[in-house]
N, C-alpha and C positions, 0 to 999 in steps of 0.2 A: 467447497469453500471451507477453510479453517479458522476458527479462532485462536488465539492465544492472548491469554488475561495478564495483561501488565499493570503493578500499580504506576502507576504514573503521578498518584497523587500526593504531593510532597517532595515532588525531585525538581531538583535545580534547571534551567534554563539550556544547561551545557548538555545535559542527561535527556531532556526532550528534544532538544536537535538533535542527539547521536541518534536514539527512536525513529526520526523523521528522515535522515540520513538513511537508516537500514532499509527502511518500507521501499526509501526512493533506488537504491542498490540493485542492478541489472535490469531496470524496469524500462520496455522499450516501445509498448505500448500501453497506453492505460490511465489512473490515478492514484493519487494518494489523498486523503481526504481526510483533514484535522477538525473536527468536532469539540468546540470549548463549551464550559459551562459556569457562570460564575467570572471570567477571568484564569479559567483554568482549562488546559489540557488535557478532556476526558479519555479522549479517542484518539487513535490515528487506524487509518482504515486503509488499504492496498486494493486496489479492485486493477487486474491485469488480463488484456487479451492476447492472443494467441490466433496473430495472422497463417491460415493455411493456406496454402495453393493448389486450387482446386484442377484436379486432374481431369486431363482430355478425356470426352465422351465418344471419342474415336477411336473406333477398334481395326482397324486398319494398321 
């Protein structure tokens, strides 16, 4: 897992949806997950899964 430190603190309304927009960008399993504090936008957080298919146990 990665982070990356955005201030976020002090940016307009248009500038947190575009944030919120990015996270949600190819995500086709998963969440995004906005964290306020205050009335304010501390966080936005991505958490994404990665469906496999799980390969025959038949060696045949």
């Amino acid at each position: 897992m990665t982070a990356t430190v955005r201030n976020l603190e002090g940016q307009d309304e248009v500038s947190i949806l575009r944030e919120i927009q990015a996270a949600l960008q190819g995500l086709k399993f998963g969440a995004v997950e906005i964290t306020v504090h205050n009335g304010q936008v501390v966080q936005i957080e991505r958490k994404e899964k990665f469906r496999l298919n799980p390969q025959s146990s038949h060696n045949t």
